[in-house]
Every structure is written in structure tokens, then in C-alpha cells.
N, C-alpha and C positions, 0 to 999 in steps of 0.2 A: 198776699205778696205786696209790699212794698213798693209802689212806683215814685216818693220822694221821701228823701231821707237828708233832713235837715241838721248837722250838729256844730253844737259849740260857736254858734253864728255872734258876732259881735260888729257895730256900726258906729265910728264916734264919729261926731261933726268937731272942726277945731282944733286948736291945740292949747295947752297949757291949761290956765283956770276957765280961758272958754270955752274947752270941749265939753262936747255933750255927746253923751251914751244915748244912744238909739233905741241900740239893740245890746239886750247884757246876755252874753253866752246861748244864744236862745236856741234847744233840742225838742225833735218832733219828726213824725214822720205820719205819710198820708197813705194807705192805701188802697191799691187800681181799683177805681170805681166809685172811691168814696166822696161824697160831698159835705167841704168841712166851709166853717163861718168862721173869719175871722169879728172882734170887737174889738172894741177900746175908745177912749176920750182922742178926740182931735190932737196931734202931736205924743199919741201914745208909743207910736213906733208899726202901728199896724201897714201901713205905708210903705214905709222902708224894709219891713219884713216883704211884703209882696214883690216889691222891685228887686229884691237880692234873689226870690226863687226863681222871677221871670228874667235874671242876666241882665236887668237895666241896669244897675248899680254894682257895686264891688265892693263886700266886706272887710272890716279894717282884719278880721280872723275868723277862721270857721272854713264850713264845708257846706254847698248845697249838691246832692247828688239825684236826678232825674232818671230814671230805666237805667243803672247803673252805670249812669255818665255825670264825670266828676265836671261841673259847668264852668266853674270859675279854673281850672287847669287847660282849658281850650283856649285858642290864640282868639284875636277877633273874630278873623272871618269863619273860623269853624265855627264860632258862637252864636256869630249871626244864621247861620245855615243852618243850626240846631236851632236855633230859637222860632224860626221861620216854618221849620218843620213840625214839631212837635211841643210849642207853646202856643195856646191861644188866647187872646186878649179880649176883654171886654172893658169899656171908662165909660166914666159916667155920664161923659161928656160925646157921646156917641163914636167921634171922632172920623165921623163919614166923607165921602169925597164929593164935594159940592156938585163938581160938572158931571156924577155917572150914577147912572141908573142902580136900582137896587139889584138886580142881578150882577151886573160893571162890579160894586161895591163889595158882594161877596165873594164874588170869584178873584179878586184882587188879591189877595196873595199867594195865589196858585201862577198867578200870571209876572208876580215878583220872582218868582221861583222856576221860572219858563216850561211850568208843567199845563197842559191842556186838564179843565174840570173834568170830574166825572158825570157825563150829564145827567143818570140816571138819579144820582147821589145830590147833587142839585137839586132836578124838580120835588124830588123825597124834603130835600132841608125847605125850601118854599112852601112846601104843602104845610107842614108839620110847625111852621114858626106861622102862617097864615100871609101871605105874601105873594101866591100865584097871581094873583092877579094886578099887582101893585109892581110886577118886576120892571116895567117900562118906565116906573115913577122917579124922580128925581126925589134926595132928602127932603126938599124944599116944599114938597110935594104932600109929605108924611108926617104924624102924630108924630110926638115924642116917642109913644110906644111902639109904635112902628117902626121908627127910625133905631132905638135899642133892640130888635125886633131882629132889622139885618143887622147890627153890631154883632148880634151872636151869631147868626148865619157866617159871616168873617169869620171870626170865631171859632167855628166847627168844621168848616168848607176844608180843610187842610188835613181832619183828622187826627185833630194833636192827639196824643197822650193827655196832657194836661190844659187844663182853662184858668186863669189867672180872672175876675172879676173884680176890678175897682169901685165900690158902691155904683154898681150897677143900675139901681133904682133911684138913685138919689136924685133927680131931677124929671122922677114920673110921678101920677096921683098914685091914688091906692089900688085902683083898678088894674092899672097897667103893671103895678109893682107886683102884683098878685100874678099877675097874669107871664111876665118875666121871671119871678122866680121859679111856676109849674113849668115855663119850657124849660131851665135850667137843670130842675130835677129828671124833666124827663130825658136831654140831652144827657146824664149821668147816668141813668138807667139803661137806657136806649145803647147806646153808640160806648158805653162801660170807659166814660171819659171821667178824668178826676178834676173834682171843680174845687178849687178853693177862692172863696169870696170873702169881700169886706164890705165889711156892713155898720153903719152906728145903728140900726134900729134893730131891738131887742126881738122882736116877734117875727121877723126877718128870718133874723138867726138860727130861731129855734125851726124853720122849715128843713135845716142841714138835719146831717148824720149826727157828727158833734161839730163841738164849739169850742173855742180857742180863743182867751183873751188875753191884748197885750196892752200892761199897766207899766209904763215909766222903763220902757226896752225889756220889762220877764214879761215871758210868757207863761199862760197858765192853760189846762187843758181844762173843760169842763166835765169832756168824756161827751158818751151817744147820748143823745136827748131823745127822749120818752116817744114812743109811735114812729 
């Protein structure tokens, strides 16, 4: 079964002889459960492809369709409701809330959403990202990987459908990167959530199901990678 189904997506920046194609027609679908890798060179389009599955942006044409809801045919506020509900984010950039605790930070968009956490579901995501005991700690507090650590805790806390991963790793060592990708997979396995991830590092990538690269707005499928 199919939970995203991407077609005929296209993104130009500009007009006239200074637009620029992003995205050229780009077709693909993910599915439930599966963990795909995005590639490509810096200004490749991989970017712009992820902000149009996660509703940041708006295709100049095309379709992105989620649990067979058409995203871009929803007004604002349905999209933010949708998107709050059953997207989840990860950057690379942590994007943590300075003044609140790592518990505070994950449970934050249940509490954008005026829904009380599931606490059983909680202590599970702490235990399982390594974190129980670090709940009280401020970002300020935490390693890089700890701090990417509760990014996906966020992340997951909501029970998306889907996880959207902006080079995830890109600002940890190898340890940590290693360490971020097996929760990732296991968060796919586990909890049967669909991750699609962007990544420049080749041996990254090949931790997904498959792989998908986008060269100058096409995109290319690699197919399932080996083991």
C-alpha cells in the first residue's frame, strides 16, 4: 500500500530567461513503512522536492497525495492541521526550543495541537532514543547527538504517518551519524512510519530501502539496495 504518491510535480523559481526548473515533472511513490534516501549535488532539487511532500512550499504543477489526501487542494488552515498531525520533521539544524527541557521539546507539538501526550508512549520514545535520563536537561545542556536525539523524539511524539528528514546528520561526527540513522531505521520498523531522508553522503544512503536521485530537477529511482 502506497502512503505517498507523488506525480507530474514541477517547481520553477522566476520568470522569463531567469527561471529556473527545480523540479522537472518529477513521479514516485513511497510505501507505508518504507525508508527511502533522497541524493543529489547542492541546488540539485532535493530540497525543494522535500518541502513540496511536507506542504512548505507550493508547486508551480503537479500532485503530492499523503493516506489518500490531496495536500495541496486543502486551504491553509486544513494544511496546517494536516501537516501537524501526520508530518513529521527532522533539520539538520536541530531546531530545538532553547528555554524547555527535552521532554518540553518533545511533547511540543502535541501541545500546539491542544492534545495531552500519551505518557506511556513518551517514556517508550525516551527510553528507546536514550534520553530518560537527560529529560530535565536543556539543549544547551546536550551533545549535538543528543540534541538530533530529541529532534526525532518531536518527530515521532505525534505518530505521523510520514517523517520528512532534512540531512539529518549533517552537523554530527560519525559516531552520532551512525548512531541517528539506526534509531531512524528502527523508528521505520518499529512504529511502520515512512521516512524519507536527504542526505549528500553516499553510504548514508545506502542504510535506506531505496534510493532516489535528483540531478538538475529529474528524478531518478535507484530501486531497493542490497541487505
Amino acid at each position: 500500500m502506497n502512503l505517498l504518491e507523488v506525480s507530474n510535480l514541477s517547481k520553477i523559481y522566476g520568470t522569463g530567461e531567469a527561471a529556473v526548473h527545480a523540479l522537472k515533472n518529477v513521479n514516485f511513490s513511497v510505501s507505508k513503512g518504507e525508508y527511502v534516501a533522497i541524493v543529489g549535488e547542492s541546488g540539485s532539487g532535493k530540497s525543494t522536492l522535500l518541502n513540496m511532500i511536507g506542504a512548505l512550499d507550493k508547486p508551480a504543477s503537479g500532485k503530492v497525495t499523503i493516506g489518500n489526501n490531496d495536500i495541496f487542494s486543502m486551504n491553509d488552515k486544513e494544511l496546517t492541521i494536516f501537516r501537524r498531525r501526520n508530518i513529521g520533521f527532522i533539520f539538520q539544524a536541530f531546531n530545538l526550543i532553547p528555554e524547555l527541557t527535552v521532554e518540553q521539546n518533545i511533547i511540543f507539538p502535541l501541545l500546539l495541537d491542544y492534545q495531552k501526550p500519551d505518557k506511556a508512549y513518551l517514556e517508550e520514545l525516551l527510553d528507546v532514543l536514550g534520553l530518560t535520563k537527560r529529560r530535565n536537561h536543556l539543549p544547551s545542556q546536550l551533545s549535538g547527538g543528543q540534541q538530533q536525539r530529541v529532534a526525532i523524539g518531536r518527530a515521532l511524539i505525534t505518530r505521523p504517518s510520514l517523517i520528512l528528514a532534512d540531512e539529518p546528520t549533517g552537523n554530527l561526527d560519525t559516531k552520532n551519524s551512525s548512531e541517528v540513522i539506526t534509531l531512524l531505521k528502527e523508528a521505520s520498523s518499529k512504529y511502520q512510519q515512512t521516512i524519507i531522508m536527504i542526505t549528500h553522503n553516499r553510504s548514508i544512503a545506502q542504510s535506506a530501502d531505496r534510493v532516489l536521485q535528483v540531478s538538475d530537477g529529474i528524478l531518478t529511482d535507484f530501486g531497493r539496495c542490497a541487505g
